[in-house]
N, C-alpha and C positions, 0 to 999 in steps of 0.2 A: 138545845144547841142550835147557832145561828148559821144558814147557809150562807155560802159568800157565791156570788152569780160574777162571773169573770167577762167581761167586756173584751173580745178583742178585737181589734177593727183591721178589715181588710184594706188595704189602698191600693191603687190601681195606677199605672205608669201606662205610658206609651205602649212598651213590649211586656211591664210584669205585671204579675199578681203579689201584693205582700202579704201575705197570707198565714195563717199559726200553723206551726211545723205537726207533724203526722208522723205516727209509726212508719210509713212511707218513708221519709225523708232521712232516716232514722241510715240508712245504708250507706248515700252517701256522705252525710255528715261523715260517720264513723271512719269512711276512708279517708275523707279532709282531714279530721283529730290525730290519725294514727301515721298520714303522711310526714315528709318533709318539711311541705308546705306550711305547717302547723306550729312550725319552729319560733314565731313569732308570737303566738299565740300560748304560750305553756308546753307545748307538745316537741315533737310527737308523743300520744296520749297511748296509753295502754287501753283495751274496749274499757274498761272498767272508770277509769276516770274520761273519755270519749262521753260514756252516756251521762257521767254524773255532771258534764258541761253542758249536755243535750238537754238534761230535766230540767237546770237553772234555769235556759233561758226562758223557759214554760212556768217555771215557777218565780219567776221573776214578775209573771202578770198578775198573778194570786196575790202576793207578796207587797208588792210595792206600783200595781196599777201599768207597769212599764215593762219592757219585756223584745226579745227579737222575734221577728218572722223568717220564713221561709219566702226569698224572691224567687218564684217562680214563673216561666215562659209560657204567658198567653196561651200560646197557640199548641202547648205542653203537657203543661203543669210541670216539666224538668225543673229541681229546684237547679239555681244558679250563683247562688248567695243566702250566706244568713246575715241578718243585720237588725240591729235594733241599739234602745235603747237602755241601758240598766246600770246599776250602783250596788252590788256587793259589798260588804262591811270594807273592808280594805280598800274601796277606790273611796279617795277623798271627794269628788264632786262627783255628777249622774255622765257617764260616757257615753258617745256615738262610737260602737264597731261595726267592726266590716269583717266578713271574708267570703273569697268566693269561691266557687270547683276551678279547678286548672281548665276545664272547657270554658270555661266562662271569661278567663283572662283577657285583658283588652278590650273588651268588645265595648264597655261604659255601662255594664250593666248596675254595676255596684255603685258610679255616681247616678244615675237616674234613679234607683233604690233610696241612694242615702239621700239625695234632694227631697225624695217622698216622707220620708221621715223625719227630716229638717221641717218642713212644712208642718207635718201633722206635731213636731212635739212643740214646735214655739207659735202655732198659728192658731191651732186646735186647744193645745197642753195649755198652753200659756205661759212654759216653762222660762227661767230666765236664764238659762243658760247651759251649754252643753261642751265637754269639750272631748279630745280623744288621744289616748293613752300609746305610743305609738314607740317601739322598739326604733333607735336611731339609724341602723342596719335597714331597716323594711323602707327601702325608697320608692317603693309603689303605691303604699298608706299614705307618705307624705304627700305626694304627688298628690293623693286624691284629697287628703285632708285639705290642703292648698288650692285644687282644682273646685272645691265646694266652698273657699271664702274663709276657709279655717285659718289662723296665724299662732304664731308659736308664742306661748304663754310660758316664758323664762322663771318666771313668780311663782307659777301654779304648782303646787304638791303633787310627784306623779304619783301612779298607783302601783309601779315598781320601779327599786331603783335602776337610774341609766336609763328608762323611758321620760319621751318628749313628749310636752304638752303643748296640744294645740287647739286652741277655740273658736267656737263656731261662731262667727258673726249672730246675732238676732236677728231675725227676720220678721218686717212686718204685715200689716194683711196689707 
């Protein structure tokens, strides 16, 4: 039987670390899942489907080489966002999401994360493209999707119905 060795790579921002999520992180995810907040996202989650969205996104780097991190504060390690990249059977193209703690609101932490990521999957990846699956209700996602270069893709297959797609320009080196 073959071992499979999981690459993950840290990136580094101004104020975060992107870093792979930890039993740690594991608390406030679970209050982000089971909040309000979450309403956009599937939720609010019961613990039970909370953790079964916490493993995807770790098993997503196993899986498919792609995967979300934990954005956490330098000077911290507070996570403040999770965010990455991944494609689950049911999204028709590979997605950029976002979410972050209600402390974290506003502050740009989640575009300085998701620009991190932009960079490492089309600069690094070499990916051709990314786009992101966005509840038409959630004007804070579009805002950012829009804020990061992203345009709304009317043609694109969403990955549920009554979500908007929006794609992320390519970026080059």
């Amino acid at each position: 039987m073959s071992q499979t060795t999981i690459h993950i790579p840290v990136l580094q921002t101004e104020r975060l670390t992107l870093r792979t999520q930890t039993r740690a992180d594991w608390s406030a995810y679970e209050a982000l899942m089971m909040s309000d907040r979450s309403k956009y996202m599937g939720g609010p989650k019961d613990d039970v489907s909370a953790w079964s969205s916490f493993a995807s996104m770790m098993a997503s780097w196993v899986l498919d080489d792609i995967g979300y991190w934990t954005a956490a504060l330098k000077d911290s390690d507070n996570a403040v966002a999770y965010l990455g990249i991944m494609k689950p059977s049911i999204f028709p193209e590979t997605e950029l999401g976002w979410m972050t703690t209600p402390e974290a609101e506003g502050k740009g932490y989640a575009f300085e994360a998701a620009n991190a990521v932009l960079d490492w999957a089309f600069l690094t990846r070499g990916m051709p493209t990314l786009v992101s699956y966005i509840n038409p209700a959630n004007a804070r996602s579009i805002a950012l999707a829009e804020r990061l270069g992203a345009a709304r893709d009317a043609e694109a297959k969403a990955a549920n119905d009554g979500d908007l797609v929006y794609r992320h320009p390519r970026r080059a080196a």
